[in-house]
C-alpha positions in Angstrom: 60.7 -42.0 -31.9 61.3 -44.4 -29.5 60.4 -47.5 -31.9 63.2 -45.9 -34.4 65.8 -45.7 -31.6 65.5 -49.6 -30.6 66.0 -50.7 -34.3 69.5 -49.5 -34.5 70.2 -51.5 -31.6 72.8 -54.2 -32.3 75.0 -56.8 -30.3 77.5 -55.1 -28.7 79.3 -58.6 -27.3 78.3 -62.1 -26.2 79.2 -64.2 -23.3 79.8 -68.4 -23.2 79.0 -70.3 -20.2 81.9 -73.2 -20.4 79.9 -75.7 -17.8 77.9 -78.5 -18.9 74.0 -77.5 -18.3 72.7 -79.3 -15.5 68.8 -80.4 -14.7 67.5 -77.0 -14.9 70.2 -75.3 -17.7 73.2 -73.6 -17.2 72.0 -69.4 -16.3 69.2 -68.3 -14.0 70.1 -65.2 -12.2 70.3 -61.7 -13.5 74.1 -60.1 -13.8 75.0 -57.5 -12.0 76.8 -54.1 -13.5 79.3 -51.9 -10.7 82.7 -50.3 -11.3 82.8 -51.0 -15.3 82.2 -54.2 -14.7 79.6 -57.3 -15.1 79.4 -60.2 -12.8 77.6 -63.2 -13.8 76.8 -66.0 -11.9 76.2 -69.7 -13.7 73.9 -72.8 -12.1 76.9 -74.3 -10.9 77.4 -72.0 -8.4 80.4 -70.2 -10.6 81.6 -66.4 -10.7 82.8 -64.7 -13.5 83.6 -60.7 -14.0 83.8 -59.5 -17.1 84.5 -56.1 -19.0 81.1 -54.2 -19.2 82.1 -52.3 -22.8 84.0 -55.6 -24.2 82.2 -58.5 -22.7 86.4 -59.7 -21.9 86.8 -62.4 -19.0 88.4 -60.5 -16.5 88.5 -62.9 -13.7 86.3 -66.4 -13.3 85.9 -68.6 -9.6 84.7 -71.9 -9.7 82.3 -73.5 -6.8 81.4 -76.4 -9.4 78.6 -76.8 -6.6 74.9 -77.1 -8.3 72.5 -74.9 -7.5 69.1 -75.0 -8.9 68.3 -71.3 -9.0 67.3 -68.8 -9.5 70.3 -67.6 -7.4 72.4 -64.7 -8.2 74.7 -61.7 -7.0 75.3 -58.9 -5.0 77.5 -56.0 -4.4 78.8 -53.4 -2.1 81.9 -52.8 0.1 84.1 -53.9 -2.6 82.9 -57.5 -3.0 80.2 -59.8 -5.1 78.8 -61.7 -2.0 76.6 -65.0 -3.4 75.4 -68.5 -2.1 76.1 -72.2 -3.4 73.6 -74.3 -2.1 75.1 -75.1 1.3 77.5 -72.1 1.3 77.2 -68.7 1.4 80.7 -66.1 -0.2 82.1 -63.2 -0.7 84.8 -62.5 -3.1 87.2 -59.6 -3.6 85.1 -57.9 -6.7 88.6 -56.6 -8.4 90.5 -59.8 -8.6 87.8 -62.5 -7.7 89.8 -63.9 -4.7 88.0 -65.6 -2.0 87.4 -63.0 1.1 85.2 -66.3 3.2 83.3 -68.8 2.7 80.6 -69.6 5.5 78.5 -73.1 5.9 75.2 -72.4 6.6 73.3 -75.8 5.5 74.8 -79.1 7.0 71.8 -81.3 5.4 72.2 -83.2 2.5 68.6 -82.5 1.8 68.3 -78.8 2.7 70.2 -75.5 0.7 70.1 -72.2 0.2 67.3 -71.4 -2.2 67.6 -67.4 -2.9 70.0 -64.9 -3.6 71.9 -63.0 -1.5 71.0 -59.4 -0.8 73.7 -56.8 1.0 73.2 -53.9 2.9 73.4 -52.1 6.4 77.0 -54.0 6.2 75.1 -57.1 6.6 74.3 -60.2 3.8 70.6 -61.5 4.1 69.7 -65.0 2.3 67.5 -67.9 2.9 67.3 -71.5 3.5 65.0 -74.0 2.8 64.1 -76.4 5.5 64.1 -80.3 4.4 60.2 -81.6 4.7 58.6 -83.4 6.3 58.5 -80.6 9.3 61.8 -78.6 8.3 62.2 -75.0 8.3 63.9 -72.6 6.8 65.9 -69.8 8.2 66.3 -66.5 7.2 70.3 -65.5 7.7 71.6 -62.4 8.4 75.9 -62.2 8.2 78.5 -59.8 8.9 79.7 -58.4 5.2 82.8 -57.9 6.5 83.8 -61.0 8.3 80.5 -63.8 7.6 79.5 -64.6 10.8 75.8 -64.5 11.7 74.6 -61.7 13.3 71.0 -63.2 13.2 69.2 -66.0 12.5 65.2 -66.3 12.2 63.4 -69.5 11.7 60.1 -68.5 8.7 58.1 -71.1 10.2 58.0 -70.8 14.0 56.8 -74.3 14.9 57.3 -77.1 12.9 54.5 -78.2 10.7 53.7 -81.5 9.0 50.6 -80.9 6.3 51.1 -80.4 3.7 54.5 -82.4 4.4 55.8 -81.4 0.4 55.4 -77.9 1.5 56.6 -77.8 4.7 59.2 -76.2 5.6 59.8 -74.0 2.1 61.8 -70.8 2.1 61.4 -67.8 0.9 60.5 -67.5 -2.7 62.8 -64.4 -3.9 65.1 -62.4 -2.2 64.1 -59.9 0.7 63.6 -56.6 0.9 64.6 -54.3 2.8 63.0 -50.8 4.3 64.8 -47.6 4.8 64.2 -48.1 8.4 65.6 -51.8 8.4 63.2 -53.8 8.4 63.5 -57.2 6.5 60.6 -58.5 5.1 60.7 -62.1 3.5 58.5 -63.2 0.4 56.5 -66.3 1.1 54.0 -68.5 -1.0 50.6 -68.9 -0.3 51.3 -72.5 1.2 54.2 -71.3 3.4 52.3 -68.6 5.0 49.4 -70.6 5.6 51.3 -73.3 6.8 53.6 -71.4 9.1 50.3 -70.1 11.0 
């Protein structure tokens, strides 16, 4: 039975984030499995691959940039593409090496608040506009090179009430339709507000 088969489970290997937990910890994103392979990605914006059937550090880069989460991962074309809180990155997925770095946020007081997603040979993430009256953008990059393709502001004019809300991103990474469409999560308050 199935209740039989999850008791013989046991700890195959364990994995310890070396940075200092910030505000809101140290690990809020879930890791992502390709190639033999898991990549993790820790609150301070930091990447590490490690062996999926030993749990062995096989390669680790360091943002030391905090990010409040939840972020996280993604993969395809060869590289785990992810976001510090002004930054967005790609990064060779078999030796870790930086591939580009792009600036999207230039605002203290705005970031990046989602994780990346790839496909179409694009990368689609998310920032959060500053309130009172910012708004976020929705970003789509080349996965290639980084350079926006697209841009799309979630709130189309600016809005001041309520001025803690305004301007939010999306909540959790988008999704994406088999015919291409890109459809964004949004609270309650952001969708009302952005009306």
């Amino acid at each position: 039975t199935r209740a039989a088969t999850w008791r013989r489970l046991g700890l195959a290997w364990g994995f310890r984030f070396t940075p200092q937990p910030g505000p809101t910890g140290i690990f809020a994103s879930t890791p992502r499995g390709r190639g033999g392979r898991v990549y993790v990605k820790d609150l301070n914006s930091n990447v590490d691959a490690l062996n999926a059937a030993t749990g062995a550090l096989l390669w680790r880069k360091r943002f030391a940039q905090m990010d409040g989460g939840p972020n996280g991962l993604a993969a395809g074309y060869g590289r785990s593409y992810g976001n510090t809180s002004h930054d967005v990155f790609a990064l060779n997925a078999e030796t870790g090496e930086l591939v580009w770095l792009r600036r999207l946020v230039h605002r203290r007081s705005a970031e990046i608040d989602i994780a990346p997603i790839v496909a179409n040979y694009l990368v689609y993430t998310s920032s959060i506009g500053p309130p009172p009256g910012g708004r976020g953008i929705l970003y789509a990059l080349d996965a290639a090179t980084g350079r926006p393709r697209w841009t799309f502001y979630k709130i189309l004019a600016r809005c001041t009430f309520p001025p803690e809300d305004a301007g939010v991103g999306a909540c959790s990474p988008v999704c994406l339709y088999v015919d291409g469409a890109v459809v964004a999560g949004l609270s309650i308050l952001y969708a009302w507000c952005g009306t």
